[in-house]
Biotite code that builds the C-alpha atoms (Angstrom):
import biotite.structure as struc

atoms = struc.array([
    struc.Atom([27.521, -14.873, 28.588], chain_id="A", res_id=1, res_name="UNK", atom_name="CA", element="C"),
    struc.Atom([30.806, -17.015, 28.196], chain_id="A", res_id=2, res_name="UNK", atom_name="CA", element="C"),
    struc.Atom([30.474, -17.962, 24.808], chain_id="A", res_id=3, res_name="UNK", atom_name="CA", element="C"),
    struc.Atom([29.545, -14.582, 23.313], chain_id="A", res_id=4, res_name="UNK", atom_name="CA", element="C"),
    struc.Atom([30.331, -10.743, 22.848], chain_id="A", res_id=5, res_name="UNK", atom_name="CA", element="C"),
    struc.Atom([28.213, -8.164, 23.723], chain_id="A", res_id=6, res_name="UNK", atom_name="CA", element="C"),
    struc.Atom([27.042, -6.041, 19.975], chain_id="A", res_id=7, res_name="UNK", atom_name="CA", element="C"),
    struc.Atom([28.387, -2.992, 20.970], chain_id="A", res_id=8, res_name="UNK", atom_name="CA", element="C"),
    struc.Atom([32.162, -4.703, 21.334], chain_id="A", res_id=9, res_name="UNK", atom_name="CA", element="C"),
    struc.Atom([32.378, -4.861, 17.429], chain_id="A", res_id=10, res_name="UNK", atom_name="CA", element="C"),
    struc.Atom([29.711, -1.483, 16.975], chain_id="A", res_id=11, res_name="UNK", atom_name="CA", element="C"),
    struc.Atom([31.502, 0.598, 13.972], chain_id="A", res_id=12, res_name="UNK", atom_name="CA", element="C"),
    struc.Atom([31.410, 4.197, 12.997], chain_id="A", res_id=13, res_name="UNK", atom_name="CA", element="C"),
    struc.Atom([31.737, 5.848, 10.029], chain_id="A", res_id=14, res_name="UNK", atom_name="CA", element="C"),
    struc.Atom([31.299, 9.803, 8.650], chain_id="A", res_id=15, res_name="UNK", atom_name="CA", element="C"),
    struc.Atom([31.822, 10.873, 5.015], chain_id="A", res_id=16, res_name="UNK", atom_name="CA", element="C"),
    struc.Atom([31.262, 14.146, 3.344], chain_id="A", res_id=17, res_name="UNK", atom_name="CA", element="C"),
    struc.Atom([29.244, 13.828, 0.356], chain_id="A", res_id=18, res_name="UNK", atom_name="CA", element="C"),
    struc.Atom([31.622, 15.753, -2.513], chain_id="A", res_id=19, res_name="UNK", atom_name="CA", element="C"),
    struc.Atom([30.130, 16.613, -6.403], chain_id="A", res_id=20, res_name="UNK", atom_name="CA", element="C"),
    struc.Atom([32.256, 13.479, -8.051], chain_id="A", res_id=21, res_name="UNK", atom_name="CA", element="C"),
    struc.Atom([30.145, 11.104, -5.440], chain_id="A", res_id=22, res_name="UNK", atom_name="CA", element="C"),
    struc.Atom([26.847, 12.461, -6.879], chain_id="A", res_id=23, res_name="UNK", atom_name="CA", element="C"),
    struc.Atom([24.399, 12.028, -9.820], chain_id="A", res_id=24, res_name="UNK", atom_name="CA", element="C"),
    struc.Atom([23.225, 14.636, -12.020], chain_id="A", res_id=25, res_name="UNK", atom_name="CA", element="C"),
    struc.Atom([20.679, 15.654, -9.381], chain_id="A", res_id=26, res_name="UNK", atom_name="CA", element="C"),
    struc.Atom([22.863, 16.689, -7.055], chain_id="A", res_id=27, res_name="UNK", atom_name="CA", element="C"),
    struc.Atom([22.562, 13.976, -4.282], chain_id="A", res_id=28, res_name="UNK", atom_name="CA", element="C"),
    struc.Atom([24.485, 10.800, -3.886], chain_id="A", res_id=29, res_name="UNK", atom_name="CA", element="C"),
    struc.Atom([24.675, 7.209, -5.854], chain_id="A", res_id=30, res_name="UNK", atom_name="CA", element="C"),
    struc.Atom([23.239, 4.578, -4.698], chain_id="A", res_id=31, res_name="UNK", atom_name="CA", element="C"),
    struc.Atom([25.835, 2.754, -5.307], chain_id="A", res_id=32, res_name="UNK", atom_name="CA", element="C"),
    struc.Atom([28.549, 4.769, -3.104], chain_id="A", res_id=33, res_name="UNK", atom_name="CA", element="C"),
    struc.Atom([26.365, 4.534, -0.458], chain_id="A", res_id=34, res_name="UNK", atom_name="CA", element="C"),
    struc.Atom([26.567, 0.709, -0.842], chain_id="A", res_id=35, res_name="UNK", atom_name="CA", element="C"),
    struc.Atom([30.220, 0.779, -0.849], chain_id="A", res_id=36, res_name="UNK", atom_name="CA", element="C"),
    struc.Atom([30.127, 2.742, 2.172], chain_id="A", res_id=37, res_name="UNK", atom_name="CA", element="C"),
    struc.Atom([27.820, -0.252, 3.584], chain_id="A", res_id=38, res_name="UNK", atom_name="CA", element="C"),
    struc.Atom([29.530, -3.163, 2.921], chain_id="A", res_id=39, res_name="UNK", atom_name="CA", element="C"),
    struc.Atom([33.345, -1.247, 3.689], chain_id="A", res_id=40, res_name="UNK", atom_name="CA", element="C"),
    struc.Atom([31.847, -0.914, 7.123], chain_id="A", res_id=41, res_name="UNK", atom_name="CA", element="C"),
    struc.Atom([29.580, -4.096, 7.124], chain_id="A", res_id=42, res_name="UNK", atom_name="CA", element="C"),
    struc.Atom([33.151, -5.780, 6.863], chain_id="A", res_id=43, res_name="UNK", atom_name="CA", element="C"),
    struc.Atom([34.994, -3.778, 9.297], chain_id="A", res_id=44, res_name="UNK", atom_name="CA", element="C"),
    struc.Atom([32.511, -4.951, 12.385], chain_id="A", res_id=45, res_name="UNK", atom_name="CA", element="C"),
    struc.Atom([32.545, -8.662, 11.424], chain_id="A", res_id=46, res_name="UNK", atom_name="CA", element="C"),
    struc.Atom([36.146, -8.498, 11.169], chain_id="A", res_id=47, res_name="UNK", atom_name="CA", element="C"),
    struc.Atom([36.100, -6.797, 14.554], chain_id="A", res_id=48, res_name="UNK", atom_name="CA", element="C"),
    struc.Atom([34.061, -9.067, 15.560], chain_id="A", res_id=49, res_name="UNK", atom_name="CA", element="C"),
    struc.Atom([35.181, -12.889, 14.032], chain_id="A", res_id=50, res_name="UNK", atom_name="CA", element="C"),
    struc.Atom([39.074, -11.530, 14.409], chain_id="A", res_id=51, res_name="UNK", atom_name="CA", element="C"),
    struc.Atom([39.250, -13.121, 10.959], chain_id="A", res_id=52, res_name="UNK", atom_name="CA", element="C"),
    struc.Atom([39.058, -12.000, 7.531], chain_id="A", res_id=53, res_name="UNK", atom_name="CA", element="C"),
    struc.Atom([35.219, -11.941, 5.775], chain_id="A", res_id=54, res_name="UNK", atom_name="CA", element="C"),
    struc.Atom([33.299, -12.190, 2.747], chain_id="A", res_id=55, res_name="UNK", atom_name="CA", element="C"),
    struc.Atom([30.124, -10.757, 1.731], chain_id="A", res_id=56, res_name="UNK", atom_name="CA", element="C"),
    struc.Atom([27.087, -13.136, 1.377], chain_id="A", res_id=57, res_name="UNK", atom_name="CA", element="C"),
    struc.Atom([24.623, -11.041, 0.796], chain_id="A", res_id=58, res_name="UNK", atom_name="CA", element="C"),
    struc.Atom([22.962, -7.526, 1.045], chain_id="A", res_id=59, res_name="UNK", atom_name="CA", element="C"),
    struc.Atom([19.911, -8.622, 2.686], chain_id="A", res_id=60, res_name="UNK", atom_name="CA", element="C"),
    struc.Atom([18.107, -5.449, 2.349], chain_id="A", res_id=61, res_name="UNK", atom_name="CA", element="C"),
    struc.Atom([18.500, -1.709, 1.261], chain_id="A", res_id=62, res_name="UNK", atom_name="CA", element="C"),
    struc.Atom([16.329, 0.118, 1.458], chain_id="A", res_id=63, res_name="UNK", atom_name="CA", element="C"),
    struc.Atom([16.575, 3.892, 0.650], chain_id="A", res_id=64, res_name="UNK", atom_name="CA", element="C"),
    struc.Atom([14.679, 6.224, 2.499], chain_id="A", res_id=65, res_name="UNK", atom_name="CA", element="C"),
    struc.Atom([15.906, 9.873, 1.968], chain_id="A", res_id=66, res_name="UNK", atom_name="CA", element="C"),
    struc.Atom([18.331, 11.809, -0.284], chain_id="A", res_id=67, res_name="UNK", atom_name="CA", element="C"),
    struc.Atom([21.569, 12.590, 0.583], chain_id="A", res_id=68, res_name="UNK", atom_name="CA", element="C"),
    struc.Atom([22.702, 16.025, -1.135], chain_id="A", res_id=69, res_name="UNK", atom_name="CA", element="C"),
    struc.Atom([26.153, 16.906, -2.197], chain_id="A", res_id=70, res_name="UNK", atom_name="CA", element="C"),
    struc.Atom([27.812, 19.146, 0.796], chain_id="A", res_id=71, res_name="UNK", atom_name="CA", element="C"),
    struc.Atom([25.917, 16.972, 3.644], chain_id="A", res_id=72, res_name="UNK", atom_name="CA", element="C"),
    struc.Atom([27.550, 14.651, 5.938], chain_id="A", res_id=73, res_name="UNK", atom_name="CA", element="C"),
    struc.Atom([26.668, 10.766, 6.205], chain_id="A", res_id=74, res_name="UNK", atom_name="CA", element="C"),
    struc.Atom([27.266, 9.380, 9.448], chain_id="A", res_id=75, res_name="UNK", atom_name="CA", element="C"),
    struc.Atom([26.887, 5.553, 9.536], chain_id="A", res_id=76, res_name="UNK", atom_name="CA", element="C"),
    struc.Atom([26.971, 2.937, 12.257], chain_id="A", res_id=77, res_name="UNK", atom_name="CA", element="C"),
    struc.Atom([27.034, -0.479, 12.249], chain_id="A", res_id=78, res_name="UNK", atom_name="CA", element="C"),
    struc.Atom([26.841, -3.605, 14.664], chain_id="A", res_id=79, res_name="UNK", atom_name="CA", element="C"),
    struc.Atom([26.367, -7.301, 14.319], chain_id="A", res_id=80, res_name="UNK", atom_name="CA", element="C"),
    struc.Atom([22.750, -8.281, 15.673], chain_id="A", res_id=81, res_name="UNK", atom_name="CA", element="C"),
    struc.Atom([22.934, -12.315, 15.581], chain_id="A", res_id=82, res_name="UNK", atom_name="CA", element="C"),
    struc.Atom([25.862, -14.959, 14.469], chain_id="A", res_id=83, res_name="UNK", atom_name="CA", element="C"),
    struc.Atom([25.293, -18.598, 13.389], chain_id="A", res_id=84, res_name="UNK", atom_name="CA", element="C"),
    struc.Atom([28.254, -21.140, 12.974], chain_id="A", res_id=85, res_name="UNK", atom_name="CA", element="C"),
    struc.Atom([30.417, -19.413, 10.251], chain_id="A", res_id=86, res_name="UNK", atom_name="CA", element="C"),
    struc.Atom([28.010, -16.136, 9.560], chain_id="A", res_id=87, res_name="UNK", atom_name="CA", element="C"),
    struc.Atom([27.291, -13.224, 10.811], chain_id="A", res_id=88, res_name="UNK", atom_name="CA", element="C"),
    struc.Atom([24.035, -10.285, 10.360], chain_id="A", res_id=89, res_name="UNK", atom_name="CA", element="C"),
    struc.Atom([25.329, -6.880, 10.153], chain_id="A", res_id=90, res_name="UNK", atom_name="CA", element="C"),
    struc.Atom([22.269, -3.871, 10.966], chain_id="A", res_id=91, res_name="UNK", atom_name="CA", element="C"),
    struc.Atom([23.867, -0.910, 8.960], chain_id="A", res_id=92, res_name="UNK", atom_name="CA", element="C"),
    struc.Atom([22.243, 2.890, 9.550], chain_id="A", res_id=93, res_name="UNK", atom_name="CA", element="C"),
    struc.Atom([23.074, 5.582, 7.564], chain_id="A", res_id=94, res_name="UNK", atom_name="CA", element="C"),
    struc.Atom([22.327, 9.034, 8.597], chain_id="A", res_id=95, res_name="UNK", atom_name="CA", element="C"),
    struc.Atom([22.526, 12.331, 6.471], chain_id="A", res_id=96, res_name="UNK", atom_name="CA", element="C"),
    struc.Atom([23.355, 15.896, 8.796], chain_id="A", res_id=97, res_name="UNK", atom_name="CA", element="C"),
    struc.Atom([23.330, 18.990, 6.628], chain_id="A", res_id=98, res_name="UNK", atom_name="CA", element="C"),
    struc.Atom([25.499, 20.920, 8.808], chain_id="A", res_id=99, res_name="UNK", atom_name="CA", element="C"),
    struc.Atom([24.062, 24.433, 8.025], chain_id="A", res_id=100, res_name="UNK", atom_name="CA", element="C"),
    struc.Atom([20.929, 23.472, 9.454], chain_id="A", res_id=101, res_name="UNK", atom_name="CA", element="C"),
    struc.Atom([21.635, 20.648, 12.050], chain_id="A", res_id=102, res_name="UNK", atom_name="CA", element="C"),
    struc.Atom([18.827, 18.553, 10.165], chain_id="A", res_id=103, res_name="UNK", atom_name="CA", element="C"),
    struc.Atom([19.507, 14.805, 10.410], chain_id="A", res_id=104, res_name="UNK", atom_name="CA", element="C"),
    struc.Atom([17.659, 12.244, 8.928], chain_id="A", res_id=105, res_name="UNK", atom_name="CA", element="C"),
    struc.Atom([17.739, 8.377, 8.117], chain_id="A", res_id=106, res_name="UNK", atom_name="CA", element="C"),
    struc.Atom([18.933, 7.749, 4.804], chain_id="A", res_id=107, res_name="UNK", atom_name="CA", element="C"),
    struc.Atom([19.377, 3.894, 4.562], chain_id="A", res_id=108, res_name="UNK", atom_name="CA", element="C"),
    struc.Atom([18.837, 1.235, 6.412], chain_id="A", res_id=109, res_name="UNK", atom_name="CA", element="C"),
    struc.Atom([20.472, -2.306, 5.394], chain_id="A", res_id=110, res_name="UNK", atom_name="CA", element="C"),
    struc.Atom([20.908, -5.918, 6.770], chain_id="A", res_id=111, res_name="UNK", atom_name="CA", element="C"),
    struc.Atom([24.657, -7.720, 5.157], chain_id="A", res_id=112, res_name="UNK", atom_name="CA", element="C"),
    struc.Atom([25.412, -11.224, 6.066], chain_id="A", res_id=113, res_name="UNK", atom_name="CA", element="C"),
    struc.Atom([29.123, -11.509, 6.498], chain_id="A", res_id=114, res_name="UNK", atom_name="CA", element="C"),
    struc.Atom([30.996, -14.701, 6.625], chain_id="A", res_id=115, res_name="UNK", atom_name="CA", element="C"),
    struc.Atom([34.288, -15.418, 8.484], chain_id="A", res_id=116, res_name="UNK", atom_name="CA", element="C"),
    struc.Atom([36.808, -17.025, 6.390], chain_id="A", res_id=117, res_name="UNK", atom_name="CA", element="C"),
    struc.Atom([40.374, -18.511, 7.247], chain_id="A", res_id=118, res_name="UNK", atom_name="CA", element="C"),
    struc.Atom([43.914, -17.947, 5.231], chain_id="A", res_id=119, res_name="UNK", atom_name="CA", element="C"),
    struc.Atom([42.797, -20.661, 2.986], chain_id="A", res_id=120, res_name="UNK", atom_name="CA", element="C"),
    struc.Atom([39.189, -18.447, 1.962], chain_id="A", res_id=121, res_name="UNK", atom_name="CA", element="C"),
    struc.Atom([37.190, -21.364, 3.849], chain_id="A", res_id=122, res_name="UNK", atom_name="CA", element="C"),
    struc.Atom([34.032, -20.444, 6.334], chain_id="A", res_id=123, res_name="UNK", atom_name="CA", element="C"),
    struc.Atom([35.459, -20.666, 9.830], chain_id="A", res_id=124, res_name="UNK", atom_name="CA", element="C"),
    struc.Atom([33.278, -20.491, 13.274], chain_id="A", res_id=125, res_name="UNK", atom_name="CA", element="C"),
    struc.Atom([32.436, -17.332, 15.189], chain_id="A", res_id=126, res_name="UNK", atom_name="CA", element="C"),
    struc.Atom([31.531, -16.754, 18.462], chain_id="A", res_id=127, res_name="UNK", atom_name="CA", element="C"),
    struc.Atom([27.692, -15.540, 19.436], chain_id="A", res_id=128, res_name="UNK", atom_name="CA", element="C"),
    struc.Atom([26.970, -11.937, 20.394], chain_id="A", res_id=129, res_name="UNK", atom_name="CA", element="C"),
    struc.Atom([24.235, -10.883, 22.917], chain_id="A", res_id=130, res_name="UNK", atom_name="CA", element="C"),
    struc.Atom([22.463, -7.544, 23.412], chain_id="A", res_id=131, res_name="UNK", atom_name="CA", element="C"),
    struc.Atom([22.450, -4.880, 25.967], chain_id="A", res_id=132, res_name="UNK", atom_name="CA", element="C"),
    struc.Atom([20.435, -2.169, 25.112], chain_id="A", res_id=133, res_name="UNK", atom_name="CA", element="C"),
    struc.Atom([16.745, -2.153, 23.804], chain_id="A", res_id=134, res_name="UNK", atom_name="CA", element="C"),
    struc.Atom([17.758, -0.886, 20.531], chain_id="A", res_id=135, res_name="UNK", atom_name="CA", element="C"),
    struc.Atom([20.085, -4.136, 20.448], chain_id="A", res_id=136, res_name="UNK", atom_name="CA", element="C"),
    struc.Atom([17.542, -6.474, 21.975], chain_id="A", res_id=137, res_name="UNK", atom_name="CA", element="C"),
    struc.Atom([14.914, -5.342, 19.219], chain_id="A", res_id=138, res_name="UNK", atom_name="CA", element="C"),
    struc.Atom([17.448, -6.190, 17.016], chain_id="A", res_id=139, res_name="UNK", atom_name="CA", element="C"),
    struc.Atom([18.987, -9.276, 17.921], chain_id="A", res_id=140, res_name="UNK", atom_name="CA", element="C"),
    struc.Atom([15.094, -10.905, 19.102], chain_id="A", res_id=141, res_name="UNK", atom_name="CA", element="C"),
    struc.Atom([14.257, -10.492, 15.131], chain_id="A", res_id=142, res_name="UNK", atom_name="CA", element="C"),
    struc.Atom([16.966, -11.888, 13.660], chain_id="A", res_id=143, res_name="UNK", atom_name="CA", element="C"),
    struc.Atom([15.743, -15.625, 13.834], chain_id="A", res_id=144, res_name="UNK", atom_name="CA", element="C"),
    struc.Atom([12.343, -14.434, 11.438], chain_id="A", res_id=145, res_name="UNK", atom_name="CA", element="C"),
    struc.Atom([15.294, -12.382, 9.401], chain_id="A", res_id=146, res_name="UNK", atom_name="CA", element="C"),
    struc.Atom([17.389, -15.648, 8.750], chain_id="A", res_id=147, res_name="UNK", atom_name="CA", element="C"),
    struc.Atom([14.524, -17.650, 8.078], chain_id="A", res_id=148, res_name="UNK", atom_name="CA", element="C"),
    struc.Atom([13.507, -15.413, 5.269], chain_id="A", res_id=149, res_name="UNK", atom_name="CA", element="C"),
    struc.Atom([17.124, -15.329, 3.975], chain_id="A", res_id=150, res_name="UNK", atom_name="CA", element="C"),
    struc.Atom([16.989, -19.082, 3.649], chain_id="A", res_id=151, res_name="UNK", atom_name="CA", element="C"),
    struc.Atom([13.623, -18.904, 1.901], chain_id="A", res_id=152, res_name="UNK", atom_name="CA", element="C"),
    struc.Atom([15.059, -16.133, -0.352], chain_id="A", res_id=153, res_name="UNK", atom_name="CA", element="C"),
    struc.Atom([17.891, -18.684, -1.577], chain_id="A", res_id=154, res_name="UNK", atom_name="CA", element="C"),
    struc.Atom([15.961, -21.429, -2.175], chain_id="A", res_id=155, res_name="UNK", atom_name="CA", element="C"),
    struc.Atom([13.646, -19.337, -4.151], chain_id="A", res_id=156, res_name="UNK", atom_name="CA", element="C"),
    struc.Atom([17.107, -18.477, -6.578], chain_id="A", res_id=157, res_name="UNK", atom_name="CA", element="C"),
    struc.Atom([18.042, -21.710, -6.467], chain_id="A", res_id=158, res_name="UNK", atom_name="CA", element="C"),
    struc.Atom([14.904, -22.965, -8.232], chain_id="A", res_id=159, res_name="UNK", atom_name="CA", element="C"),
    struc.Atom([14.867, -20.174, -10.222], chain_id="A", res_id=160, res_name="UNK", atom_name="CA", element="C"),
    struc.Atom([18.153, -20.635, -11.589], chain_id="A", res_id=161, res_name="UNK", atom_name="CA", element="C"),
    struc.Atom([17.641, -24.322, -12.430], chain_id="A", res_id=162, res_name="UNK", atom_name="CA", element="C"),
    struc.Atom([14.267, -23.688, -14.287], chain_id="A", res_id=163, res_name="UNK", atom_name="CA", element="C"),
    struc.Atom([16.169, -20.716, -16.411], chain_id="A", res_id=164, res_name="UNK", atom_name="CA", element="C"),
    struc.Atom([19.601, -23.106, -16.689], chain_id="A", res_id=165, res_name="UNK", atom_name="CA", element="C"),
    struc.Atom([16.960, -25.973, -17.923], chain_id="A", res_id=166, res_name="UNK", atom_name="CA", element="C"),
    struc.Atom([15.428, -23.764, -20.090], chain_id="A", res_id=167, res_name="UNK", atom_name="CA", element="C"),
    struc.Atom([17.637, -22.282, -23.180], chain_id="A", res_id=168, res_name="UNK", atom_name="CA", element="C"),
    struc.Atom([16.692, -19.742, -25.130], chain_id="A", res_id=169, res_name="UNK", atom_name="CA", element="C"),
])
């Protein structure tokens, strides 16, 4: 593919140990750490990938599935799974290992859209990715019916924000 990268040339990896400051009151991690963690490594790939600086557009979807306990290790990875002109869809998986046990199991799961900027902090063109593995080709053939909700998503905020702006309280 001449005009394209394959995912795993930008793929990421990440592994933090989950300390007491990083957790709530029961004992197992913020949410919002762990979304720190996502878009710090969301922003690595696309920069691996674009070779240019990025911006977050959006945090498609989160979507918490297990605890993560103070003491256990989160191991995340993260590749881009489709491009348009200026954007790009970052899959992020987070993993929790308690290392006295071996146990590992998925923690989060999250779509980011990432755009490429320039020096001047304007959208600039990146190139296409294709996939090689089944995992990646799962990935990357859903992507279209992921954008298309995106799109839907935004014009749903856009109307809502002009009925609330048109409407004072």
């Amino acid at each position: 593919m001449g005009n394209a990268l394959p995912i795993s040339h930008s793929r990421s990896y990440q592994t933090h140990l989950v300390l007491p400051p990083d957790t709530n009151h029961h004992g197992s991690i913020f949410g919002g750490k762990v979304l720190a963690y996502i878009d710090e490594i969301a922003a690595i790939t696309a920069m691996k990938h674009s070779k240019s600086e990025v911006v977050t557009a959006s945090l498609d979807s989160v979507d918490f599935i297990s605890p993560v306990d103070v003491g256990d290790i989160l191991e995340l990875e993260a590749m881009i799974t489709s491009t348009g002109r200026t954007t790009m869809e970052v899959y992020v998986r987070v993993m929790s290992r308690n290392f006295r046990t071996g146990e590992v199991k998925l923690t989060t799961e999250s779509f980011v859209t990432m755009v490429a900027v320039d020096q001047h902090g304007k959208p600039t063109p990146v190139i296409g990715v294709f996939p090689e593995t089944d995992r990646e080709k799962r990935l990357f053939e859903t992507g279209g019916a992921r954008q298309r909700l995106r799109k839907a998503k935004r014009e749903n905020t856009k109307e809502r924000r002009m009925l609330l702006d048109n409407n004072p309280e």
